[in-house]
GUVEXSE-727844 format. One record per residue (C-alpha): residue number from 1; residue in one letter; x, y, z. Coordinates in nm, 4 decimals. Last residue first. Example, Ala and Ser with C-alpha at 12.3 -4.5 7.8 and 13.67 -1.06 7.14 Angstrom:
R   k r        X        Y        Z
R   2 S   1.3670  -0.1060   0.7140
R   1 A   1.2300  -0.4500   0.7800
//
This chain:
R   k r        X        Y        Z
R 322 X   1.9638   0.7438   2.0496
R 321 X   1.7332   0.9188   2.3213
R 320 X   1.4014   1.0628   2.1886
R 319 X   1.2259   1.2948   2.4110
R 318 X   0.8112   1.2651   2.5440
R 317 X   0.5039   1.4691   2.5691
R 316 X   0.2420   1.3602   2.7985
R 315 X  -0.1375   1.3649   2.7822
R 314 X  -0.1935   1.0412   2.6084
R 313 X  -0.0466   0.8209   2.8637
R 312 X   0.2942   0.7150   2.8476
R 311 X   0.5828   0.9059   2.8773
R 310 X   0.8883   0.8357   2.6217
R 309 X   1.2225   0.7683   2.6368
R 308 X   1.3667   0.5830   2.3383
R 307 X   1.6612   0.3625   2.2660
R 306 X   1.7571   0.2919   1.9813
R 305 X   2.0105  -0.0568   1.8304
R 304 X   2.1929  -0.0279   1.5314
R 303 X   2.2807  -0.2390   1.2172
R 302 X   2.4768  -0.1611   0.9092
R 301 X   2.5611   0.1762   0.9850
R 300 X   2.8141   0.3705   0.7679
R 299 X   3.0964   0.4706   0.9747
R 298 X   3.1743   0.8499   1.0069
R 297 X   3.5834   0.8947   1.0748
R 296 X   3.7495   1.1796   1.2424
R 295 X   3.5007   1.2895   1.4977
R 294 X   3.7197   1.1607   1.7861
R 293 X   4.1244   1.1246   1.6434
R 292 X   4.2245   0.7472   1.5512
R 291 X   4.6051   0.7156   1.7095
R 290 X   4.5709   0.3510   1.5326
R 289 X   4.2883   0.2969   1.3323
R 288 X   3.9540   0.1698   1.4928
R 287 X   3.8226  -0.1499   1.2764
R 286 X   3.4126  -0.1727   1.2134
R 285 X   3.1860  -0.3678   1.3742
R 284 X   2.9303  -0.1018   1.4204
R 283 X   2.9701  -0.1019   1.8484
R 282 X   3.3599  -0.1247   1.7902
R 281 X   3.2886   0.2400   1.5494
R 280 X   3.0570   0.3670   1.8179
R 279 X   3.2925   0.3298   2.0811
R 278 X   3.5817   0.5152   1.8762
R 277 X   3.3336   0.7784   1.7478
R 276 X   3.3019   0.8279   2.1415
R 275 X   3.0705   0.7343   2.4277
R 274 X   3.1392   0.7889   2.8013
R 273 X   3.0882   1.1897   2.8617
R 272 X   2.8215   1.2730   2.5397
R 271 X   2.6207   0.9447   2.6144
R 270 X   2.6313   1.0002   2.9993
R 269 X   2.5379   1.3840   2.9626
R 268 X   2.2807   1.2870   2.7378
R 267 X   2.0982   1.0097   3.0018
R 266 X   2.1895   1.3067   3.2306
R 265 X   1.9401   1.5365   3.0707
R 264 X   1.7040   1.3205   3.0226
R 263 X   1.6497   1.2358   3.4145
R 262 X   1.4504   1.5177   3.5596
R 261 X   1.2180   1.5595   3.2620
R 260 X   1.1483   1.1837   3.2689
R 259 X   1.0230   1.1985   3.6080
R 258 X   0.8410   1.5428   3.4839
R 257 X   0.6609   1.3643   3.2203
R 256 X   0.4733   1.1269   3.4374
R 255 X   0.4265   0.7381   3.4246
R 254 X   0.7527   0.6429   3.1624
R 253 X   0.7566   0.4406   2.8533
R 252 X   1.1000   0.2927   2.7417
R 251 X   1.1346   0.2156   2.3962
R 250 X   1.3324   0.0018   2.2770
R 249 X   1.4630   0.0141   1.8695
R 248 X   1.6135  -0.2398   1.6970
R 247 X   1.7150  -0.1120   1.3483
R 246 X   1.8413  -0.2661   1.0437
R 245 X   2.0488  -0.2602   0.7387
R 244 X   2.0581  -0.5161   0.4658
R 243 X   1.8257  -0.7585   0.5142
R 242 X   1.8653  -1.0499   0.2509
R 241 X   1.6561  -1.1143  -0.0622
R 240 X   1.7284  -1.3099  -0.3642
R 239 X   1.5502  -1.2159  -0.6557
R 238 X   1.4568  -1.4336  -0.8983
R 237 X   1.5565  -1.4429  -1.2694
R 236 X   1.4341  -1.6988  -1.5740
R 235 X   1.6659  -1.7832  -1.8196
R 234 X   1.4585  -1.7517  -2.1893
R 233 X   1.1606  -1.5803  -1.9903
R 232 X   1.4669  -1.3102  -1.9138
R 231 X   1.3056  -0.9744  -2.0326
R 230 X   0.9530  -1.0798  -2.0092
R 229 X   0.9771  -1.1591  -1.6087
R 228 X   1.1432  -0.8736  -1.5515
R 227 X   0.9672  -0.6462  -1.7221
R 226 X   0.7135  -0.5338  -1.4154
R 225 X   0.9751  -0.4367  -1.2238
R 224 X   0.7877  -0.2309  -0.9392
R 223 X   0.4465  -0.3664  -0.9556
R 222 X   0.5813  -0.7235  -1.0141
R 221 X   0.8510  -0.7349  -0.7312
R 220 X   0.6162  -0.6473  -0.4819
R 219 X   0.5329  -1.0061  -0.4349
R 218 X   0.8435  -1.1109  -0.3826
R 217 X   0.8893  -0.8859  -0.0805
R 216 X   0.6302  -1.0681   0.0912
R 215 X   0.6866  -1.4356   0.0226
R 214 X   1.0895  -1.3528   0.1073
R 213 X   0.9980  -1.1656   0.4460
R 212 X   0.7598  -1.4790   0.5892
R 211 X   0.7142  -1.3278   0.9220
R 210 X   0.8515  -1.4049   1.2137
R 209 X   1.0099  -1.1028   1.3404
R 208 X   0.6865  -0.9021   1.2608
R 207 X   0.4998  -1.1209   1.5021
R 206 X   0.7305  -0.9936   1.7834
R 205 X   0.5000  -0.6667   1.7291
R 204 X   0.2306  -0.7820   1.7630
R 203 X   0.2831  -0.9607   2.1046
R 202 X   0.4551  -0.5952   2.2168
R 201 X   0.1456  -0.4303   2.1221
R 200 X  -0.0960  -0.7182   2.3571
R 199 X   0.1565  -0.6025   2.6339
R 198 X   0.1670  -0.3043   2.6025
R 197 X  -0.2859  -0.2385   2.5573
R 196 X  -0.4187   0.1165   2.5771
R 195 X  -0.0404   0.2405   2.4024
R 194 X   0.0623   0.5720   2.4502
R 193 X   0.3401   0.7712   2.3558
R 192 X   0.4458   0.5795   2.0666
R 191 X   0.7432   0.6424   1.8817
R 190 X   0.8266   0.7155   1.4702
R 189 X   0.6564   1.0760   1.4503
R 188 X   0.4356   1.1254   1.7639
R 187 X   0.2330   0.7708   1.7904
R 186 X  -0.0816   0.7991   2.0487
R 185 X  -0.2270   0.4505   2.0747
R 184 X  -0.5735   0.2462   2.0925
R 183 X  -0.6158  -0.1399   1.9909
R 182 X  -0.8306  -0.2490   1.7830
R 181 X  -0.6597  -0.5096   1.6506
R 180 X  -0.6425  -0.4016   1.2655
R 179 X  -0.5432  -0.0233   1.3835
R 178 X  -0.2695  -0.1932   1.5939
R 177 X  -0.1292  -0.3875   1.2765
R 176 X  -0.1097  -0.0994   1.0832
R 175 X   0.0277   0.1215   1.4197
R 174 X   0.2894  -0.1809   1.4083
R 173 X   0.3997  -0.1647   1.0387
R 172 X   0.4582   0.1875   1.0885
R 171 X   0.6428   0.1502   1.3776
R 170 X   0.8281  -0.1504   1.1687
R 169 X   0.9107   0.0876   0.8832
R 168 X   0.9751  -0.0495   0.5596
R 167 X   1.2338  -0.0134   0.3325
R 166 X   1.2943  -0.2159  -0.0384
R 165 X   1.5883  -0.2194  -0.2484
R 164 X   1.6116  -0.3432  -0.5727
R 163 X   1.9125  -0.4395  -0.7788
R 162 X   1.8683  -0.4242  -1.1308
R 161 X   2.2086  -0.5861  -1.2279
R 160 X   2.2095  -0.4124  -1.4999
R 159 X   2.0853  -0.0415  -1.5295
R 158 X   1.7203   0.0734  -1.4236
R 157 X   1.7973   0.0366  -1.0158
R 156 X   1.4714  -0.0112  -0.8805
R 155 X   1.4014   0.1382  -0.5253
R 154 X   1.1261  -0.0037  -0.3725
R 153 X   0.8577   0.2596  -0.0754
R 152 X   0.6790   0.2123   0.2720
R 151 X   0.4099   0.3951   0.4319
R 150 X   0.1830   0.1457   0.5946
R 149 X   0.3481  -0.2172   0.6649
R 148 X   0.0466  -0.4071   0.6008
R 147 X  -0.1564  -0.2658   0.3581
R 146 X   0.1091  -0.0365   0.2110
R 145 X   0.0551   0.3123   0.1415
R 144 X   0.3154   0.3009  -0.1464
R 143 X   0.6177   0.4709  -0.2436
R 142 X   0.7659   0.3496  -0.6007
R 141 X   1.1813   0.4515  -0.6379
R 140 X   1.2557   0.4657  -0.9622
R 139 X   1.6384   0.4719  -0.9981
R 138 X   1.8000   0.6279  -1.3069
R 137 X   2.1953   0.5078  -1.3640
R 136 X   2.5285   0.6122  -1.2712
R 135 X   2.8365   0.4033  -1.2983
R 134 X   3.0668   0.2019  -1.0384
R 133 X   3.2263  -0.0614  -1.1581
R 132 X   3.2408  -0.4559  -1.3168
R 131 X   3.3957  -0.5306  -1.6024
R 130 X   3.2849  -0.7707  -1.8750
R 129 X   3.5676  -0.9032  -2.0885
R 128 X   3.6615  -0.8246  -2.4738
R 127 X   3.8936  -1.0628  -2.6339
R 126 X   4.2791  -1.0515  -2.7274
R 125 X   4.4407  -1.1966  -2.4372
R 124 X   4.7005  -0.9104  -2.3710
R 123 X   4.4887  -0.6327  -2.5109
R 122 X   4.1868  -0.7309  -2.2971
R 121 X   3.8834  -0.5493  -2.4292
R 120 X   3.6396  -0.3258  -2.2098
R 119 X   3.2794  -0.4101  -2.1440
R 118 X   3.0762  -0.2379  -1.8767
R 117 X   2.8776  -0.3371  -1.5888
R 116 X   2.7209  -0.2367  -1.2726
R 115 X   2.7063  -0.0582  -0.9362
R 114 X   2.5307   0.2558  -0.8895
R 113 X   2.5512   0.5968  -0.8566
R 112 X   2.1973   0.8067  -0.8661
R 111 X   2.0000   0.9797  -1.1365
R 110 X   1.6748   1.0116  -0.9787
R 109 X   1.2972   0.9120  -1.0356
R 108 X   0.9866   0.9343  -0.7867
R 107 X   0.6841   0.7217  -0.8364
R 106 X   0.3964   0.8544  -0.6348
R 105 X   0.1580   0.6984  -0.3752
R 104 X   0.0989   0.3444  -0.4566
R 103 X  -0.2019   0.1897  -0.2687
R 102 X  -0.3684   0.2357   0.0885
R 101 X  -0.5096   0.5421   0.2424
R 100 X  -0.4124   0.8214  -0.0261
R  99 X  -0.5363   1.1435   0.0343
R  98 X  -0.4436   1.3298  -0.2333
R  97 X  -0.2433   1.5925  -0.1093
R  96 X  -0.1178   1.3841   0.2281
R  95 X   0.0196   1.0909  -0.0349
R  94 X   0.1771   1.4069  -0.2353
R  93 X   0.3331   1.5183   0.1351
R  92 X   0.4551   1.2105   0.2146
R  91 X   0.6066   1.1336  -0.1002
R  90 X   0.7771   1.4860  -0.1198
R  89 X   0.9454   1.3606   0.2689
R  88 X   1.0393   1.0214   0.1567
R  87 X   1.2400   1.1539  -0.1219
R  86 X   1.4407   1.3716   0.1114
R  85 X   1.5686   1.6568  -0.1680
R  84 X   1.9797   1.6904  -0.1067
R  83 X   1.9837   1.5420  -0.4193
R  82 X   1.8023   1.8029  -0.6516
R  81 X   1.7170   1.6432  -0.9693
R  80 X   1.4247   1.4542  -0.8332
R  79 X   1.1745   1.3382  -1.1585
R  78 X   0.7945   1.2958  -1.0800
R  77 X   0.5726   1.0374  -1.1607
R  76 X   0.2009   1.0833  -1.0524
R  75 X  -0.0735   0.8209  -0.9647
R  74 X  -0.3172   0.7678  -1.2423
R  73 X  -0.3070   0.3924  -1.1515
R  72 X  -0.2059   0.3179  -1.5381
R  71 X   0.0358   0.5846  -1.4541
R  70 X   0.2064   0.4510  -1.1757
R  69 X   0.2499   0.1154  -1.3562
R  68 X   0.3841   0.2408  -1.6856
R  67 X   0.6555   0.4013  -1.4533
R  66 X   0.7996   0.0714  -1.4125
R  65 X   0.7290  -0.0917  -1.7286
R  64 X   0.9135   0.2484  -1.9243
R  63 X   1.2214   0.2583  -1.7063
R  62 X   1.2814  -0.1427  -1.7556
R  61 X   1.2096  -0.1285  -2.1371
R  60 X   1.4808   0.2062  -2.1033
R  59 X   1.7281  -0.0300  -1.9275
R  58 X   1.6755  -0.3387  -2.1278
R  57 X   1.7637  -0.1195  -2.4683
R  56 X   2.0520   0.0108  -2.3077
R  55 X   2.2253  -0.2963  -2.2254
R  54 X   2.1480  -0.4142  -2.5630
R  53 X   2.3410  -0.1154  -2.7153
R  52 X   2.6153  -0.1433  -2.4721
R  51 X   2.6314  -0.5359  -2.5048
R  50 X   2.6655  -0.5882  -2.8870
R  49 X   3.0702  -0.6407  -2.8846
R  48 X   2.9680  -0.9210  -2.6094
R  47 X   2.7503  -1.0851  -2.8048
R  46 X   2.3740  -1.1711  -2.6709
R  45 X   2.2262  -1.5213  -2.7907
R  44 X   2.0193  -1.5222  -2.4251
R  43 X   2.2309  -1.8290  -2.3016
R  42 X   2.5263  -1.6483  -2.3993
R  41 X   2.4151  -1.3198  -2.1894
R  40 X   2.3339  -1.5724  -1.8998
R  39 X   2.6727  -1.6891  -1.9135
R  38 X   2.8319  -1.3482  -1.9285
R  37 X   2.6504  -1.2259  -1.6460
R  36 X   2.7414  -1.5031  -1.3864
R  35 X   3.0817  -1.4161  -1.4645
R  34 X   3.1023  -1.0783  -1.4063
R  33 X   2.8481  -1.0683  -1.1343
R  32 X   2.5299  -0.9928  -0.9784
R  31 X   2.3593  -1.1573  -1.2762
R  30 X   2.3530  -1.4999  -1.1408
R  29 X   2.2367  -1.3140  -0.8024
R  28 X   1.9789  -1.1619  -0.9043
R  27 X   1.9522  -0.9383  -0.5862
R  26 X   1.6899  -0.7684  -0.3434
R  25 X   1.8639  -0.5724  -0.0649
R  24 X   1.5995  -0.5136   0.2551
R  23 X   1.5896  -0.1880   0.4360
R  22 X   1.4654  -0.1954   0.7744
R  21 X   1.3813   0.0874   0.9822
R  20 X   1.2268   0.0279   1.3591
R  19 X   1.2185  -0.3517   1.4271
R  18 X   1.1354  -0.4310   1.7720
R  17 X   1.0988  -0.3546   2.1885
R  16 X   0.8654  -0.2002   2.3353
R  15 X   0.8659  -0.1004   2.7368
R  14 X   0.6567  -0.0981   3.0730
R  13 X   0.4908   0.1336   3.2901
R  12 X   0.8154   0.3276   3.4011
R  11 X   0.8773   0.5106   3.7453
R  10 X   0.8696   0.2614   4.0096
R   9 X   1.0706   0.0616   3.8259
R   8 X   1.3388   0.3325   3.7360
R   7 X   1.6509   0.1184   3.9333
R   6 X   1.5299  -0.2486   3.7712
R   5 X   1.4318  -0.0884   3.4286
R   4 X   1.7756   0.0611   3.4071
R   3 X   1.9347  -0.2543   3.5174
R   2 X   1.7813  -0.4345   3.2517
R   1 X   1.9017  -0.2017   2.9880
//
């Protein structure tokens, strides 16, 4: 990338580098398994034989605090049966309807797979055993207009382990944080296309980096599983947080739109012409098979880096190169 800046000097103003989507895993991890389970069920006078009907007990006192909290804020809760529905999308348009600056949004329910637990007996030694596999549950997923990382949204999963996932947005984040300084911009979708002050942007946004991510997610586990703290006060839970998938996006800002005009095409041409599925998978981390045919496989992202070409000055339109 340095190289690129070094033969376009003359034609770029500067560029931004940081988080784009992030989607942090929340985890109790004594529950997060077999074993771990079982102890905490003893500790908690729970029987094995008794663990579907206690199992579903939790899950609808989980269901009912979490949606509790939307509508003690009068904000709405609405079920998703269709899956090919983007969540994010309905939220942002209710949040748009009602004109929510800064609070919860919606809460926004789906039957979704999952990973969790079951009990089956074991003939050969004679007792029932805790099994771990793949199930479906509800998820609530709770979209707020943050005050810090602007639109942002948890997704609880209502069956045991009650994992929770949280996204945020570090563009969004960054405009928040912008808005704060003072400082001017033109944002089109998830980029910038102007910023009055680069360099004071790109200070902000290597704050995000350094922020206290455990403190902050923690305390949005209250509004989004309120029972938690209720439903194990005999062995109390906390989650454990680690970052899941991320994205490091740059983008490059250019003077004038037809010196980016000129050159986007063969930016594509290169990516099309020298990139593969079998680049992409070595770039994810993931094995290539043997005799492995282009456009065979479709590796699951953990981590990615963007780059995007955009013109600066609030006049200019701009692509998106990933």
């Amino acid at each position: 990338m340095n190289a690129f800046l070094q033969a376009h000097a003359s034609s770029v103003t500067g560029m931004l580098n940081g988080f784009d989507r992030m989607r942090f895993r929340g985890t109790l991890r004594m529950i997060a398994n077999a074993g771990g389970l079982g102890y905490v069920l003893g500790r908690l006078g729970v029987l094995l034989k008794d663990f579907k009907g206690y199992a579903q007990c939790v899950s609808e006192r989980v269901r009912t605090a979490s949606v509790q909290v939307a509508l003690a804020a009068g904000r709405p809760v609405q079920y998703v049966q269709d899956p090919a529905l983007r969540k994010e999308e309905l939220a942002r348009q209710i949040c748009q309807r009602d004109g929510i600056q800064q609070g919860l949004v919606c809460v926004l329910t789906a039957v979704e797979p999952c990973w969790s637990f079951h009990v089956r007996r074991d003939r050969q030694n004679k007792k029932l055993v805790l099994v771990r596999g793949w199930r479906k549950c509800l998820h609530l997923y709770h979209y707020w207009q943050h005050p810090q990382w602007g639109m942002s949204h948890a997704r609880l999963q209502s069956w045991f382990p009650f994992n929770l996932m949280v996204c945020l947005n570090g563009r969004e984040w960054l405009a928040r944080q912008m808005d704060e300084a003072g400082l001017a911009y033109v944002r089109r979708d998830n980029c910038f296309t102007h910023l009055s002050d680069l360099e004071q942007a790109q200070r902000l946004m290597d704050q995000q980096v350094k922020a206290n991510f455990p403190s902050l997610l923690g305390a949005l586990v209250p509004q989004v599983h309120p029972a938690l703290a209720e439903l194990f006060a005999a062995y109390p839970l906390e989650y454990y947080w680690s970052l899941e998938e991320s994205e490091w996006a740059s983008e490059v800002m250019f003077k004038q739109a037809d010196t980016l005009g000129r050159l986007y095409p063969r930016l594509i041409r290169q990516g099309m012409e020298a990139m593969g599925s079998r680049e992409v998978m070595r770039f994810l981390g993931k094995p290539v098979p043997p005799g492995a045919v282009e456009g065979a496989t479709t590796p699951g992202p953990q981590s990615i880096g963007r780059r995007r070409w955009t013109v600066a000055g609030s006049g200019g339109t701009g692509g998106v190169c990933h």
